[in-house]
N, C-alpha and C positions, 0 to 999 in steps of 0.2 A: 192754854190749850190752843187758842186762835193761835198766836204765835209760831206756837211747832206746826201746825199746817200750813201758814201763810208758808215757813220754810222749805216743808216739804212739796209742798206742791212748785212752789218757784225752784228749786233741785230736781224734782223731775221735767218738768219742762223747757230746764236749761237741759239737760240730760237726753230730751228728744231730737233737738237741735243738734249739740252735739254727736249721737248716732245716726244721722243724715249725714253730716259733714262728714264724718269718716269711713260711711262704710263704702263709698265709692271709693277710697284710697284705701280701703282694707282687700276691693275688691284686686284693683289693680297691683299690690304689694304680695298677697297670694298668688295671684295668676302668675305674674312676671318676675317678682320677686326685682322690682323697681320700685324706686322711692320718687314720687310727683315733688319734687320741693315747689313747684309753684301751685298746689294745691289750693295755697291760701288767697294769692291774685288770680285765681280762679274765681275763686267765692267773690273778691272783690270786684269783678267783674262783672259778674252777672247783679250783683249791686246795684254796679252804676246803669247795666241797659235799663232796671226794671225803674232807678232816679229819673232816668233821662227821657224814657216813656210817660213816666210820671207826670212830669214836668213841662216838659212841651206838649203829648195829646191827651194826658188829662186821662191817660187810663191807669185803672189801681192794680196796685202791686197784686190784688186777690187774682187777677186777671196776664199780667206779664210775666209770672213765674213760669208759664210753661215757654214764652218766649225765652226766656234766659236758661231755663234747661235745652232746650233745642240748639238754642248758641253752642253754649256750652257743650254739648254734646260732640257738635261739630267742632270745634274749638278742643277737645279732649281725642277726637279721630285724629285732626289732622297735627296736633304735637305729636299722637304718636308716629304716624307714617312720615314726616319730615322732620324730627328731631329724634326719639326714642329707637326709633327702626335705626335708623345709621349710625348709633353712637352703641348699642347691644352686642357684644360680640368681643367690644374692644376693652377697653382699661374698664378695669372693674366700677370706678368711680364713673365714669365715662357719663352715663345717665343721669347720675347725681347732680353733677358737675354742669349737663345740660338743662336739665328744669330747672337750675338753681339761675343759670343763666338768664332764662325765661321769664323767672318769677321778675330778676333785678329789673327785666325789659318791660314787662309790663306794667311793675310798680311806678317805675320814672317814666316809661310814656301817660298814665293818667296823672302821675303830679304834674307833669309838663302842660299837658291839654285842660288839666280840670284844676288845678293849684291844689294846694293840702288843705283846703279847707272843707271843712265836715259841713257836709249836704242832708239835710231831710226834708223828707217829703211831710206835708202837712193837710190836711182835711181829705185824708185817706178815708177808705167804708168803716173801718175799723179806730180810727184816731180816737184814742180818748177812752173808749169804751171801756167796763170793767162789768165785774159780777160776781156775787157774795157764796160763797160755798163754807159753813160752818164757822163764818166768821173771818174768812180768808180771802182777802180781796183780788181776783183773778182777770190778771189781763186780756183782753180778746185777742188782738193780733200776737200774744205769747200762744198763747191756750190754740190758737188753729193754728200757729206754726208749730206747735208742737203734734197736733192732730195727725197735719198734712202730713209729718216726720214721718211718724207710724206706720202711716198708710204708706208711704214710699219705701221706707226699709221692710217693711212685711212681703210688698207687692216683687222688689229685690230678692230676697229669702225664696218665696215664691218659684221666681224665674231661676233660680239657680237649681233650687233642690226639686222641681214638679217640671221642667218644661226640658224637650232636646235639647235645646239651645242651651239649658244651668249645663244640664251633663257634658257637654261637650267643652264645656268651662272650666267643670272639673277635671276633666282628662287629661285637658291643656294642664291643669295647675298638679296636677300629678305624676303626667310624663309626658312631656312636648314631643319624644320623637317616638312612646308607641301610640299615642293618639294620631301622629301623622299615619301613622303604618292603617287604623284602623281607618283613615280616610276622613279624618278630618281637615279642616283648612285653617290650620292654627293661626297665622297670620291673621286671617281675619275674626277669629277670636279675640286677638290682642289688641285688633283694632276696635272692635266692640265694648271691649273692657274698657281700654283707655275713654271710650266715649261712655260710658255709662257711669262712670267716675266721674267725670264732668260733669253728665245731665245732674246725677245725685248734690254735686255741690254749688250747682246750678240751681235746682229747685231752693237750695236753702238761703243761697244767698237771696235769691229774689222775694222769698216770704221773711226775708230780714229786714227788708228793704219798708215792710209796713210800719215798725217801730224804732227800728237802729237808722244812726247816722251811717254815712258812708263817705271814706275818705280814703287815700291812697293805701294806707297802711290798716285797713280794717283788715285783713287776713290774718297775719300775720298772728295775733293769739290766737283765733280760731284753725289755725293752720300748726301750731304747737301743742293743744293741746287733740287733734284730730291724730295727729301721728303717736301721742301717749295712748288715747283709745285703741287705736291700732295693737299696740304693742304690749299693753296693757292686756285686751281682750283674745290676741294672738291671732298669728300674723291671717290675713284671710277668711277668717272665722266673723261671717257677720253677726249669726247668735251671739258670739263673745263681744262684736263692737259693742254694739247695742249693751249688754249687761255692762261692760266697763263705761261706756257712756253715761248711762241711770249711774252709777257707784259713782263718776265723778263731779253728775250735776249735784247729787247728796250732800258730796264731803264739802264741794265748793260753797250752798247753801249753807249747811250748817255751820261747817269754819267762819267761816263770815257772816252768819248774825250770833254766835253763841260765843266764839273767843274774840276775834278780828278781822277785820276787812280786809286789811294789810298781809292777813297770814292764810286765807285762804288757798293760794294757790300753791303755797308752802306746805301744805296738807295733801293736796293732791300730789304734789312731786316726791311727795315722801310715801305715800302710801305706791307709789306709782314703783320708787326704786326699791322698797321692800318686797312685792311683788315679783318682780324681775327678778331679784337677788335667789329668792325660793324657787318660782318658777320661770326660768329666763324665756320659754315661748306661751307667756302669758294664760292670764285664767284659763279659756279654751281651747290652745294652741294641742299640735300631737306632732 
């Protein structure tokens, strides 16, 4: 019985993690109906500010997450106004084709500046810490990044569906030009989005940053398997990220301590294109 919950609780709070990562690119892929390929040296980014904070002034990652979401933020406005804006209109791939550009750019300028070698931070607030829940031994710096997740994707959910500012996001992502007629300023909706996308996998990378290594190429699964939750959950649908998020911390859990380590994410990619095959705009999509 310890066991099934040691499992289950490590699947959901891989699963919260995962629903932060993605819903900022759920956000952006609904609204614009753009794909970030460099979503995932995004996250790696905000990594390394919250390492490098770390490391030279000795402040904890509990504390530079918001710095790396505010990065990021701004880092997620300004690709879209000088990369995403001028390349919209044109070749359909056009966008694709430019974050993907992005991503190659900022992956090889941090191997270049920082080398491939995997960095952690050590004698963090959280280093080490654990604590017994029915037998199930529970990480701390898991256990509040998955907390902080919640609270950020709820507070998301939030601002979209309670505040002006969601509705006018949804009007964008519903009709761009009779939202314009109604007087919105869609342009800077999609500046917003792109930046809120950011801040989202901004906050997560920087609360990763308490227990994971960080190295040129950490994104990169996190950034494959962000774009299944997406797609999975349906397109723009943060309810949906979130529930295919928890579905894919579960399977990756259980697959990998009940058959194999090796075939976990084999489990997910199959339950992922079974899915799609039935419903091609995923569990909550319309």
């Amino acid at each position: 019985m310890s066991n099934f919950l040691q499992v289950l609780i490590d699947g959901i709070l891989s699963g919260l993690l995962y629903a932060l990562v993605a819903a900022g690119l759920s956000m952006i892929w609904g609204v614009m109906d753009v794909i970030n390929f460099a979503h995932g040296e995004f996250l790696m980014v905000a990594m390394y500010i919250c390492y490098w904070l770390g490391f030279i002034f000795k402040v904890d990652p509990l504390f530079t997450w918001v710095a790396a979401g505010i990065f990021l933020f701004i880092l997620g406005a300004v690709t879209y106004k000088w990369i995403i804006r001028r390349s919209l209109g044109k070749a359909a791939m056009a966008p694709l084709l430019a974050t993907f550009g992005l991503s190659m750019f900022l992956k090889n300028l941090c191997m270049n500046r920082f080398s491939p070698n995997f960095r952690l931070l050590s004698g963090t607030l959280l280093d080490g810490k654990t604590f017994e829940i029915g037998g199930a031994i529970v990480s701390v710096p898991q256990f509040v990044t998955g907390i902080f997740s919640l609270v950020v994707v709820v507070a998301l959910y939030w601002l979209v569906k309670r505040t002006r500012l969601g509705w006018a996001i949804q009007a964008t992502a519903m009709d761009k030009e009779a939202a314009e007629l109604m007087g919105i300023d869609t342009e800077k909706i999609f500046l917003l989005v792109f930046g809120l996308g950011g801040a989202c996998v901004g906050v997560a990378g920087g609360l990763m940053t308490t227990y994971l290594a960080v190295h040129p190429e950490v994104g990169g699964l996190f950034s494959l398997i962000a774009f299944v939750v997406v797609a999975l959950g349906g397109f723009g649908s943060i309810p949906g990220a979130f529930a295919a998020a928890i579905l894919i911390g579960l399977v990756e859990s259980f697959t990998g301590f009940y058959v194999a380590a090796v075939l976990k994410y084999v489990a997910v990619f199959a339950i992922y294109l079974v899915v799609i095959l039935v419903r091609p705009k995923g569990l909550f999509g319309w």
